[in-house]
N, C-alpha and C positions, 0 to 999 in steps of 0.2 A: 564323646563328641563335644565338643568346646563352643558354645555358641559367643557372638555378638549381632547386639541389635543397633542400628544405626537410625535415628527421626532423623528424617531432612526437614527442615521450614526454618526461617528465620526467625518466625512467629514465635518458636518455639525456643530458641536461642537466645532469642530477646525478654523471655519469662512472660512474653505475652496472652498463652495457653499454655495451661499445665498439661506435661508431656502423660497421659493416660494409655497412651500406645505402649511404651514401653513396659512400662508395669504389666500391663495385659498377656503380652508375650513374655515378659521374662518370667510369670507365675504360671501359664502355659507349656511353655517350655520345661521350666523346674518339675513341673506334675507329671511329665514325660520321662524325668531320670536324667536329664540332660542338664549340663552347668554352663550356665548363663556368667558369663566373666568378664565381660564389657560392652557397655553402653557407650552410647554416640547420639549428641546435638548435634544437628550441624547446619549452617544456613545455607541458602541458595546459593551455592557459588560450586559450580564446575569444578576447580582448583580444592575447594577444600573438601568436597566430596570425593574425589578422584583419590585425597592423600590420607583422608578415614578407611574407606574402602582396602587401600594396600597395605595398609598396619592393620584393618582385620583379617583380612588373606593371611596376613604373618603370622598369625596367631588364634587363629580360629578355624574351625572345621565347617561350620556352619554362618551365614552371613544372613541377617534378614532386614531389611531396608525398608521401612515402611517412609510413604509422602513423596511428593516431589513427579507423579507421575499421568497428573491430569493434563488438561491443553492450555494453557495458559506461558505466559514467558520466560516464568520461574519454574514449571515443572519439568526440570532438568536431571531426574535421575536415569535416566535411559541414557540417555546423553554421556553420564557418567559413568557408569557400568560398562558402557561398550568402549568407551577409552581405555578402560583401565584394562579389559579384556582383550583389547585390540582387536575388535572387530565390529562389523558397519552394524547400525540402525537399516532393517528390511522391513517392510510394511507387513502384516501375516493380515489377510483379506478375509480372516475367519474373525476375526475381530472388530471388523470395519461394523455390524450389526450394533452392537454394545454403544462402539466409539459414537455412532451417529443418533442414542436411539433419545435425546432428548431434548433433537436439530427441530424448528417449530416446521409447522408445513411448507412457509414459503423459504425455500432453499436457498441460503448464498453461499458462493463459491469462495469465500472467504472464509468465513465461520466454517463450512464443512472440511475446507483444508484443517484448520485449527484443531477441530473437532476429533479428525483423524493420525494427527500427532498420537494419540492413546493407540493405534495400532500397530505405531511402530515396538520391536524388540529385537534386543542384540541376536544377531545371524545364528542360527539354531538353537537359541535357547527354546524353552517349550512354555507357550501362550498361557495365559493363566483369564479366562470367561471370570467377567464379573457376575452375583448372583442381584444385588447388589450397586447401583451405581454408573457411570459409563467406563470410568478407568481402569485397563485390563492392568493385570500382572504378569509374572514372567518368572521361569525357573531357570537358572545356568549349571552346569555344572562344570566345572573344572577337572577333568581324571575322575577317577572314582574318590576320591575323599574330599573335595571344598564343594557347597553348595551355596547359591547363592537365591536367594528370594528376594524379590521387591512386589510389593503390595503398597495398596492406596494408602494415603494418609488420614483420611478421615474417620472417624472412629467405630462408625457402626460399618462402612465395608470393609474395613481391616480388617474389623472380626469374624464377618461373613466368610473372607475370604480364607484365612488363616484358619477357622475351624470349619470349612469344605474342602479346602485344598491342602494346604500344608500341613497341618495337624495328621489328617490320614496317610500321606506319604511320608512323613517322620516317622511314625508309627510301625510302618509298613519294614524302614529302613532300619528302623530300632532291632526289631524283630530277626532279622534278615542278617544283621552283623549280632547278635545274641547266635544266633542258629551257627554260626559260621566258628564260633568260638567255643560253642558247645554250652554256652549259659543261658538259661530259664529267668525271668526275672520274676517276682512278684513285688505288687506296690498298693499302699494304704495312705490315705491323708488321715488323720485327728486335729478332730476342728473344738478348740477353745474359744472360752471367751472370759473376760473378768483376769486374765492376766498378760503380764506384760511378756517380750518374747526374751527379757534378760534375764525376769523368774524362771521362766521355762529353762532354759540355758542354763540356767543352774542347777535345777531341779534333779536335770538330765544328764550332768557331763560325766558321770561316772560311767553313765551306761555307754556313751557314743563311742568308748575307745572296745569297750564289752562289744558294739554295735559292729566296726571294722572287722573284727579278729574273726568275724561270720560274714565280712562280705553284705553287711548293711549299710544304706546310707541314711544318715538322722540330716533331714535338711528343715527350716523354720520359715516361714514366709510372715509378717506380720502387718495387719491393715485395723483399724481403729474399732473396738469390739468383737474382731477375731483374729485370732493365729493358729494359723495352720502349720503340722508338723507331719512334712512327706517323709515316707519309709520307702525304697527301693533294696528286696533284698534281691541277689545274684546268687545261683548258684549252677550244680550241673546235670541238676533237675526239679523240676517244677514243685515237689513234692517236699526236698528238700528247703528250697528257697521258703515255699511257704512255712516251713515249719520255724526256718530263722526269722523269720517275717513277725510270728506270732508270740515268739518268744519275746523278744525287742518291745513288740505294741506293748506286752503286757505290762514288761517291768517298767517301760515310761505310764502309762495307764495310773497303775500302780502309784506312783510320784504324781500326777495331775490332780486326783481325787475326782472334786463335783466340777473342775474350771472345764473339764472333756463332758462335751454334751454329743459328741457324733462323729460320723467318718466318711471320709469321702465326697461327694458333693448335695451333701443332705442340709434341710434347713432344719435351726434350731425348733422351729413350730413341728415337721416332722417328727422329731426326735421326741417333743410332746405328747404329741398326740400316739406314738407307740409308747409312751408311759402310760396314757389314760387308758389306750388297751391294754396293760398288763393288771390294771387295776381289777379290770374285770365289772365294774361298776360305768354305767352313761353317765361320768362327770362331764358339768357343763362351765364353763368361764364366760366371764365379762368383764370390760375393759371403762376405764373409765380414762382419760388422757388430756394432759394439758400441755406440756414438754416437746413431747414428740410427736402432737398434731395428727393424730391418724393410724401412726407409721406401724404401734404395735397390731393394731387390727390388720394392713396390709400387709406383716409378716402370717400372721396366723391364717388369712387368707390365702395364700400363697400355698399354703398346702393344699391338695386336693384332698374333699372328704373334711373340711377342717366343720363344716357344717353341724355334725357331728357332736361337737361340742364347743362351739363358737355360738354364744347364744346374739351375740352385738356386743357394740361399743358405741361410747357417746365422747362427743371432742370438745373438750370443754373448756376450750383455750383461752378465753377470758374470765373476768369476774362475773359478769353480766349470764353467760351460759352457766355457770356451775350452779349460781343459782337459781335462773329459770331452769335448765333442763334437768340438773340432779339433786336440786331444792337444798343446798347446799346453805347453812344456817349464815348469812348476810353476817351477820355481828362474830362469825368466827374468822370470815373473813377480813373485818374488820382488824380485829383483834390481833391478830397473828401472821395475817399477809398471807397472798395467795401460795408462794412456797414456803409450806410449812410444813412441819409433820403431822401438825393437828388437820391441816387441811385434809394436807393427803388421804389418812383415815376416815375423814368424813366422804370426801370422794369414793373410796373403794365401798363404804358402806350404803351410801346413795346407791350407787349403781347398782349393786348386789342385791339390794332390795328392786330396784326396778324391774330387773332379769331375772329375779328371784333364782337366778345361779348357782350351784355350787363354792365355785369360787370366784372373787373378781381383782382386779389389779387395779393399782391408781399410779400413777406419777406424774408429777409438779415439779417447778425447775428452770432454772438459766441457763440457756443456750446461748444467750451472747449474740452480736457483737457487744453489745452495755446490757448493764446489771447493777441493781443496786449493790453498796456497797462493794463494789467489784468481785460478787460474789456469781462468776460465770462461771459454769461446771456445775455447782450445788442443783444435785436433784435430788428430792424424796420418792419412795418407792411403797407403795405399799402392798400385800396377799392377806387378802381375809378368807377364808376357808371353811367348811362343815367343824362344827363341835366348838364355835369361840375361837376357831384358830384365826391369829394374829399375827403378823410381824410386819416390822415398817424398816426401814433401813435410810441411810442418809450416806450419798456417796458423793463424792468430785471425779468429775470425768473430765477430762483432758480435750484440746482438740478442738476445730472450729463447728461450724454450728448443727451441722449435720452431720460430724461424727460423734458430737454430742447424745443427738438425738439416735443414731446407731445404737450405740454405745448402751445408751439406758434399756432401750426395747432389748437387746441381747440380755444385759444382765437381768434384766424382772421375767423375761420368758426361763431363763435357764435357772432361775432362781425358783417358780413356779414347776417348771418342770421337777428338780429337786425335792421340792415339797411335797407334793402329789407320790413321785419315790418312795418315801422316807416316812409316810404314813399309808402305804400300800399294804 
């Protein structure tokens, strides 16, 4: 099944908000087995929605239209869809709930017409309840092979809606045209981090043709501190599929090394903290941070249980804090400037005695938008550990200022993770 995804807003066309919708769905979609083959801006205009829309009919099995479908004078994709479908906009009265439910007590006949525009949908398509929001959706179908979605544009009902609604009827239809063909599918993601998706592609390309010749699919998704590498294997039973499935994982596996921290929609603090359980030992961590402002404690928190061996973190984002709160020697800082590598080790060493921890992490660092010497990207990293163990690293990360800050938390967690391995 051939998908395209269409944003309607101007906003969007005009590079005035970055299009997050699209990405969303096109990595949802991909994690489904499904190929995602064109994208679509398109601004407020009837006319060039109407002629996106019939060049993706042409060429897509699948259409998913997110924006354009609140009460306002630009939310004109209903409008557009039932042109192109040739048939009327009908009001569906199961809707009218949703449409009205955020109309203030004293009612005008004005605003509630307005308001009720969101209950209009092209003549038998099927209603789509917002969970979410006032702006319903709508499913068309064309024959049995074109489908069409339209869903809000706003970022958090989209995804409401798209993973209540359309995700499990994809799923359903996956399934359904698999059965019909006599194919079983099995699917795995491998989540990296610390490489790029062109090392990977390399790494790998020996296997993807090995991968085909079984009826595998090697797909790459890549976002700033991770990449994901979907496996979709097909075969004529379940049993098989997975066995091609496992073969594939391994020999890429194999090729990644330590950059493969996990699978599927696992975090890399997870993936941690099942290392400290195979330790067999209550190892306890602590976090010391200046860089990334928090972010690595709120990955490690994210897991549940992380309790566990999360003993704290201190955020020590100035000079002023490093040395009140982890008494950080004034004259080192002096000396060698707050990203240093001398710093950093005295950070990780601060804290570790404060937590009196197993092990603690430190990282220091430019995240930019300015940087002395235009040194934005430079973070230091540092892992102190049981028995003198030591190691500091000095990396450049890529990327604006919060992928920065991504970017470093993934590598010193899975770096961490590593280490605690590899002395198990």
């Amino acid at each position: 099944m051939i998908c395209s995804i269409i944003s309607i807003g101007t906003e969007l066309s005009l590079g005035l908000i970055f299009n997050e919708n699209s990405k969303y769905i096109a990595e949802r979609v991909t994690d489904m087995g499904l190929e995602c083959k064109y994208m679509f801006t398109v601004r407020d205009s009837v006319e060039e929605i109407v002629n996106v829309l019939k060049q993706s009919l042409r060429y897509s099995d699948l259409i998913i239209v997110n924006g354009g479908l609140g009460p306002t004078d630009d939310d004109i994709t209903r409008k557009a869809v039932a042109q192109v479908l040739k048939l009327k906009l009908i009001r569906d009265k199961s809707l009218d709930e949703t449409s009205l439910k955020f109309i203030r007590k004293i009612k005008n006949k004005r605003i509630t017409e307005r308001l009720l525009r969101q209950s209009y949908i092209p003549e038998g398509s099927f209603p789509i309840k917002p969970k979410i929001g006032s702006a319903s959706g709508f499913r068309a179908m064309l024959g049995n092979r074109k489908i069409i979605f339209c869903i809000p544009g706003v970022p958090k009902e989209m995804i409401s809606m798209f993973k209540e609604d359309i995700e499990p009827f994809l799923k359903k239809k996956i399934e359904k045209d698999l059965k019909e063909k006599g194919l079983k599918i099995k699917k795995s993601i491998l989540l990296t981090t610390d490489i790029s998706e062109t090392e990977i592609e390399e790494k790998v390309k020996e296997i993807v043709d090995e991968a085909k010749e079984i009826n595998v699919q090697i797909g790459i998704t890549a976002n700033p501190g991770l990449t994901k590498i979907m496996l979709v294997a097909k075969a004529m039973d379940v049993i098989k599929a997975g066995e091609n499935l496992r073969k594939i994982e391994k020999k890429i596996l194999n090729k990644l090394g330590s950059c493969f921290y996990g699978k599927d929609n696992s975090l890399i603090s997870d993936n941690l903290k099942e290392t400290i359980k195979k330790t067999g030992s209550n190892l306890t961590i602590s976090t010391a941070e200046s860089v990334t402002g928090g972010l690595i404690s709120s990955i490690l928190t994210d897991t549940p249980g992380s309790s566990e061996f999360f003993l704290g973190g201190i955020v020590s984002y100035s000079n002023y804090s490093k040395v009140k709160l982890l008494n950080v020697d004034k004259s080192i800082l002096e000396k060698y400037g707050a990203v240093s590598r001398e710093v950093c080790i005295e950070m990780a060493k601060k804290v570790k005695r404060i937590f009196n921890s197993d092990y603690s992490l430190s990282v220091t660092g430019y995240a930019g938008p300015e940087a002395e010497n235009k040194k934005i990207g430079l973070v230091y990293c540092c892992i102190l550990g049981p028995d003198c163990y030591e190691k500091i690293y000095e990396k450049f990360f890529q990327g604006t200022r919060s992928e920065i800050k991504f970017r470093t938390a993934q590598f010193i967690l899975n770096e961490l993770r590593k280490s605690i391995n590899e002395r198990c």
